[in-house]
C-alpha positions in Angstrom: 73.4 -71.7 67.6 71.5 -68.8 66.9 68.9 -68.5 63.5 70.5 -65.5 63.0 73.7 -67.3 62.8 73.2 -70.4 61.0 73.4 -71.1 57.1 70.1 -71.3 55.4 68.8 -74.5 54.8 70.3 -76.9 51.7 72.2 -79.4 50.4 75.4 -79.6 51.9 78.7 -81.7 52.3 78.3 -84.1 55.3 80.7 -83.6 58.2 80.9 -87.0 58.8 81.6 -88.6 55.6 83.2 -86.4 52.7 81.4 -88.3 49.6 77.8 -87.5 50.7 75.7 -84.6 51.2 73.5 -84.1 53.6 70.7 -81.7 54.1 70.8 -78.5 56.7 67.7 -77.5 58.0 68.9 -73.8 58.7 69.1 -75.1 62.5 70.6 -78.8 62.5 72.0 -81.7 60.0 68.7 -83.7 59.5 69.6 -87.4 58.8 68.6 -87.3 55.2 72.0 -88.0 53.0 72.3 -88.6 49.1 75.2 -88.5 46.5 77.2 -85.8 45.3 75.5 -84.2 42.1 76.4 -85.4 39.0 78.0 -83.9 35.9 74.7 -83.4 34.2 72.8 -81.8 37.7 75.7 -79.2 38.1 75.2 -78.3 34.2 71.9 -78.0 34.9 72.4 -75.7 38.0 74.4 -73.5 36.2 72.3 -72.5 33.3 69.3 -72.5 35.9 72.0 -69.9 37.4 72.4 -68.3 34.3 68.7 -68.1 33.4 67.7 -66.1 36.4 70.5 -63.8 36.4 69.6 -62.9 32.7 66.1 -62.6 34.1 67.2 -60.5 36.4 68.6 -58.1 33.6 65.6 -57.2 32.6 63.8 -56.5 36.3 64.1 -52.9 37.2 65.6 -51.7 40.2 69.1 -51.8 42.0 68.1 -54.8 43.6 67.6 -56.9 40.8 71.0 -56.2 39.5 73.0 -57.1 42.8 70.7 -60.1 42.9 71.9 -61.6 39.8 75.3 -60.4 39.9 75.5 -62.4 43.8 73.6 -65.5 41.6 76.2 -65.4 38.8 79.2 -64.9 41.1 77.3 -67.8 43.0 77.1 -69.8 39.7 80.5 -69.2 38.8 81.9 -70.7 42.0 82.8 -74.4 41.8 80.3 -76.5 44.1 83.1 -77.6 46.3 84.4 -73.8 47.1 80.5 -73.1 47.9 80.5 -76.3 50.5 84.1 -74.9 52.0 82.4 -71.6 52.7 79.2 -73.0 54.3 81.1 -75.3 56.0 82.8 -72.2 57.6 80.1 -70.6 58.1 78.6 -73.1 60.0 82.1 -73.8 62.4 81.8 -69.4 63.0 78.5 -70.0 64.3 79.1 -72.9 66.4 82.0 -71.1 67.8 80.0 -68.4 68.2 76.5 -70.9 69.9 79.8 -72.1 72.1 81.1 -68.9 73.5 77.9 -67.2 73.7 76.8 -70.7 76.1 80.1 -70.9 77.9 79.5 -67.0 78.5 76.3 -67.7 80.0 77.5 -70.9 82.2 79.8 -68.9 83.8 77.5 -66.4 84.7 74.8 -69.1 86.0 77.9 -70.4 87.9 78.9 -67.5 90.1 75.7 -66.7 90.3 75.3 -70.0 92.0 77.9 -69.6 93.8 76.8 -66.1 95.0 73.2 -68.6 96.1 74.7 -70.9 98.2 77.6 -69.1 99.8 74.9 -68.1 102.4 73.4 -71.7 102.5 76.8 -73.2 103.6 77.3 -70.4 106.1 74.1 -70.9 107.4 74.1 -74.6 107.6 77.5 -74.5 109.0 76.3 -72.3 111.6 73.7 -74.3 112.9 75.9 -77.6 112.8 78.6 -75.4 114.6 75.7 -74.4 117.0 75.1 -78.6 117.7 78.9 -79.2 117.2 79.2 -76.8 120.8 75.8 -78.1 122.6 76.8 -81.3 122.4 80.3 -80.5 123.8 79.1 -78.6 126.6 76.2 -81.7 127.4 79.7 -84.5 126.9 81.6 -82.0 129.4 78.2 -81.6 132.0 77.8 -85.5 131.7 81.7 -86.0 132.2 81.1 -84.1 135.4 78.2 -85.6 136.3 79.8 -88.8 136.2 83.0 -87.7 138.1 80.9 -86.2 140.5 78.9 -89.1 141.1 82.2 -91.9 141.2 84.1 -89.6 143.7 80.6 -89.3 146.1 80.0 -92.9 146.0 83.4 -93.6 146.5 83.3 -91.7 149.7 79.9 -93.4 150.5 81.3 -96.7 149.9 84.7 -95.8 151.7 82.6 -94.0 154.6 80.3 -97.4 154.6 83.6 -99.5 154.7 85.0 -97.1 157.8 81.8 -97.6 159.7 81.6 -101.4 159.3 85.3 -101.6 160.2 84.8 -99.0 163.2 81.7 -101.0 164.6 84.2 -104.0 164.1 86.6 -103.3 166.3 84.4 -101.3 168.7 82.3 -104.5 169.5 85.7 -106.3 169.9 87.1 -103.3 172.0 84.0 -103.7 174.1 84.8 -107.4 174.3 88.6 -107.0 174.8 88.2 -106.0 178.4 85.2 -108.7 179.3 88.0 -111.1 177.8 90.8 -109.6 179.8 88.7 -110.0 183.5 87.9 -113.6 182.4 91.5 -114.2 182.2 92.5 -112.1 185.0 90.2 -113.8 186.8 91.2 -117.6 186.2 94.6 -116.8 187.0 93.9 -115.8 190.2 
């Protein structure tokens, strides 16, 4: 709430319990409480009332006169109409503390907002940026790896054909010794 705002300082009805007052520091309830006046206090705030307005007669100046006719319109009030009004006074200026804050969240907010709409960009650029190099590393090591199987395949396959070729040429080489042996002996 702002000073400008705010009641000035006194005795007041407390907010939370209806059969106290509680002293206003002009900023905040304080924590100091005590019991309604009596009968014989509020007699003797209103001649008190009454004295200084009569004093006030005799002061010269404009000012003097609408200071005691405000102190015996104030002293003419019943206490309880006086605690309604400050009570008022004090919910305008917290509704005015809660719009003025809310009024200056909201600006903190987009301004915020305007701050780190270029951080998430920029940070979701540079993830983007690893998001794609690691992609294009997965697909080069895919065909890496594809290259690689389908080489030694044909190493292993090529490997495979020789062993089998050498095979059969040694027996092919053999196959005709064999065949003169047999030819021979049935002769």
């Amino acid at each position: 709430m702002r000073r400008a705002d705010a009641p000035r300082a006194g005795w007041y009805p407390d907010p939370e319990s209806r059969t106290n007052l509680r002293w206003w520091d002009g900023l905040d309830w304080t924590d100091v409480r005590r019991a309604p006046p009596s009968g014989a206090e509020m007699i003797a705030a209103e001649s008190a009332a009454r004295f200084r307005a009569s004093a006030n007669d005799f002061a010269p100046g404009a000012t003097r006169a609408a200071s005691a006719a405000a102190a015996a319109t104030a002293a003419a009030r019943p206490a309880a109409t006086q605690s309604q009004e400050v009570i008022r006074e004090v919910r305008e200026a917290t509704r005015s503390e809660i719009e003025r804050a809310a009024q200056m969240f909201s600006r903190q907010a987009a301004a915020a907002r305007q701050n780190w709409t270029p951080l998430i960009t920029e940070y979701t650029n540079k993830v983007m940026r690893w998001v794609k190099i690691a992609i294009v590393l997965g697909v080069l090591a895919f065909a890496a790896w594809l290259a690689f199987q389908i080489f030694a395949q044909a190493s292993l396959f090529d490997w495979i054909g020789e062993r089998i070729d050498n095979i059969t040429d040694q027996d092919s080489s053999a196959l005709p010794a064999l065949t003169r042996n047999v030819v021979q002996s049935s002769r």
